[in-house]
N, C-alpha and C positions, 0 to 999 in steps of 0.2 A: 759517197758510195764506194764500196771496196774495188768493185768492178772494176772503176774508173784508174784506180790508184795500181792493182796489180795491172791493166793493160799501159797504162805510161811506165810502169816496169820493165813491160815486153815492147818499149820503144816509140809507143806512139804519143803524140801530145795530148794534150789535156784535152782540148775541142776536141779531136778525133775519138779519143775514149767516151768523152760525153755524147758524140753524137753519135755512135756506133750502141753506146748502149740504150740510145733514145731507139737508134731501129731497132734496136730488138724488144724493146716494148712494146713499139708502134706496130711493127712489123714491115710497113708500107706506106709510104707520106711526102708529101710535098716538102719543098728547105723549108719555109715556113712555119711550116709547123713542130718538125725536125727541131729546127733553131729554139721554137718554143719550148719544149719535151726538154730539150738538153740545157738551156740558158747559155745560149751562145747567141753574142750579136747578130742580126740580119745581117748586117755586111761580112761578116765571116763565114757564114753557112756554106757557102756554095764552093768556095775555097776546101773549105774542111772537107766536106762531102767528094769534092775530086779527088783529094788527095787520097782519102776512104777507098774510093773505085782504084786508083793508083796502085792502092797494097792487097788489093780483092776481097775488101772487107764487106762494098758496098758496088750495089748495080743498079743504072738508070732499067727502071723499066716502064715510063711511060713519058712523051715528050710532049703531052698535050692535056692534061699541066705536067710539067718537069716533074717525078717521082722516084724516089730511089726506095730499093729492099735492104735488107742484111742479107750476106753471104752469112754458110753457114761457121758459125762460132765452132763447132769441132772442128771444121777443117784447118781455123786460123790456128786454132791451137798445136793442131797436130802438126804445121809449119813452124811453128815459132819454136816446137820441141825437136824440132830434126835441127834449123839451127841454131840452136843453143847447144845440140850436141853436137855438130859438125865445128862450133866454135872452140866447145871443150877438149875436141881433141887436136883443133888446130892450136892451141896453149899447150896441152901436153906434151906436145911434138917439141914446141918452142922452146921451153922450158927444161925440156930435157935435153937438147944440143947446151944449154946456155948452162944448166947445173946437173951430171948426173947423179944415178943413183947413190945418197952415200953408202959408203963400205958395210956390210952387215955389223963388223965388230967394233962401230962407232960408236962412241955414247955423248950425249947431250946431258951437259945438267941445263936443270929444272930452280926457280930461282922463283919464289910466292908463291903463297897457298893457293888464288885462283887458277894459276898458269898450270898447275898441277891438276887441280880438280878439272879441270876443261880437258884435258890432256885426255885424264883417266874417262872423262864421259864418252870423248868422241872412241878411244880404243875398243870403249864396251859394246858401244853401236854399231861400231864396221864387226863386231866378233861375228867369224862364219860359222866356228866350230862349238867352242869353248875358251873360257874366263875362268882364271882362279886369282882369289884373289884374300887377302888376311890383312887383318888389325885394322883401324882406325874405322869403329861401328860406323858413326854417322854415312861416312863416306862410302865405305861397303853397302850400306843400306839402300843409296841410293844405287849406287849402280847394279846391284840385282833387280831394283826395279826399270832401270836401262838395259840391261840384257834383252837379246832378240829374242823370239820364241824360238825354241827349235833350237837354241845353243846352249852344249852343255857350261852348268855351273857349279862349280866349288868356290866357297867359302867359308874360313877359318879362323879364329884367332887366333894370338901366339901365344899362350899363355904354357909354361909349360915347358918354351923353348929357350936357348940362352938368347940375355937380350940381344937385339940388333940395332940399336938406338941408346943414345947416351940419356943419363936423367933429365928429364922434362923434357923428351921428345915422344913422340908416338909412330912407330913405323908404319908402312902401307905398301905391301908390295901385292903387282896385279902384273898377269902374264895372261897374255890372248894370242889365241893359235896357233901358239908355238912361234910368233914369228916377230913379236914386241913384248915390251917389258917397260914396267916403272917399277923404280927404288923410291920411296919418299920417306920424308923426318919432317912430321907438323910438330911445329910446339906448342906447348903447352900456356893457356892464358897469360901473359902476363909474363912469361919468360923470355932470353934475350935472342936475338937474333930473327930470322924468317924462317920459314917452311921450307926446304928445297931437296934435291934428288936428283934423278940419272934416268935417260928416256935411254933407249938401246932396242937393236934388232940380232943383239949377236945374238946366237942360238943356244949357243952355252949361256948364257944369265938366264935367258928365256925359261930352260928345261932347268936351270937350278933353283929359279925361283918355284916353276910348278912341283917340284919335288919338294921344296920347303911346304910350301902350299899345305900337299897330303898327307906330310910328317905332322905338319902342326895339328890337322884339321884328326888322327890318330890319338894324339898326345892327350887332345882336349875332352874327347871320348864322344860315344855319340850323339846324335842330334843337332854334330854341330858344324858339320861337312854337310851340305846340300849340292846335291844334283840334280837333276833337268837334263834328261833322255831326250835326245831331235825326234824331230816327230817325226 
């Protein structure tokens, strides 16, 4: 059951997940039958179930026979989401004493065509504003279809322009919000070397890249710059 698997994700054990999601089938019920519903041992039940009432997942409400309920499942959730966010920034905090920000005008290269494609997906998903982005269809194809709603889009080829890639490369360059940037050079089938490029937040590549962008997406004529107005 998925249930079972995402709640041991949110920490709890396997009996606990099974027996939590037996109460909320049941609703109300004896360990016995508890045990039964979830396939947990009888000598485990009553263990599991404390532990249940422990984290307020579960309440005795009757002693004569022993019966427990489920607490309600929104509320656990809405716990488990404050601390997960209460942990995420206690990492944020952490991690920022330990490495900070780096320098806007630093650049990373980029080394495999995955590391690159991953790169470029997660940039197009965090976009708040707008994405531009030219050459290398496949890859542009999908990240339009990754684009949020409500952020604008431009997309170009370079055809047109001098090249930016030595023979049997493919360039790909993608600027989002003015505040990241990728360079890339995939190769072509069967040619030597790997895929690689330049990740960066200086602001100058940034805005040079989005002005290649609207040069290119000019040059190429129309139909072939598209945009997407925020709603």
């Amino acid at each position: 059951m998925s249930a079972v698997i995402h709640l041991q994700a949110l920490g709890l054990t396997e009996y606990e997940a099974r027996a939590y999601t037996a109460l909320l089938a049941l609703g109300r019920a004896v360990p016995a039958r508890v045990a039964r519903q979830a396939g947990i041992p009888r000598p485990k039940i009553y263990e599991t179930l404390e532990r249940l009432e422990g984290r307020g997942l579960a309440a005795r409400v009757g002693q004569n026979p022993l019966e427990y309920a489920p607490l309600s499942a929104r509320e656990y959730l809405a716990r488990a989401r404050r601390s997960f966010d209460d942990r995420l920034g206690a990492l944020d905090r952490d991690l920022s004493r330990l490495a900070p920000d780096p320098a806007p005008e630093a650049v990373y290269h980029l080394y495999g065509e995955a590391a690159i494609r991953s790169l470029c997906e997660d940039l197009t998903l965090n976009a708040r504003q707008r994405v531009y982005m030219a050459g290398e269809t496949p890859l542009a194809e999908r990240l339009e279809r990754l684009t949020p709603r409500g952020v604008e889009l431009r997309r170009a080829a370079l055809a047109g322009l001098p090249p930016i890639a030595a023979e049997g490369q493919r360039p790909f360059l993608l600027a989002r919000d003015g505040e990241a940037a990728v360079i890339a050079h995939f190769i072509d089938e069967g040619g030597p070397g790997e895929a690689h490029g330049v990740h960066t937040h200086n602001p100058v590549v940034v805005h040079l890249i989005e002005g290649y962008v609207r040069l290119a997406a000019r040059s190429a004529g129309p139909g072939v710059d598209k945009v997407e107005a925020p709603l």
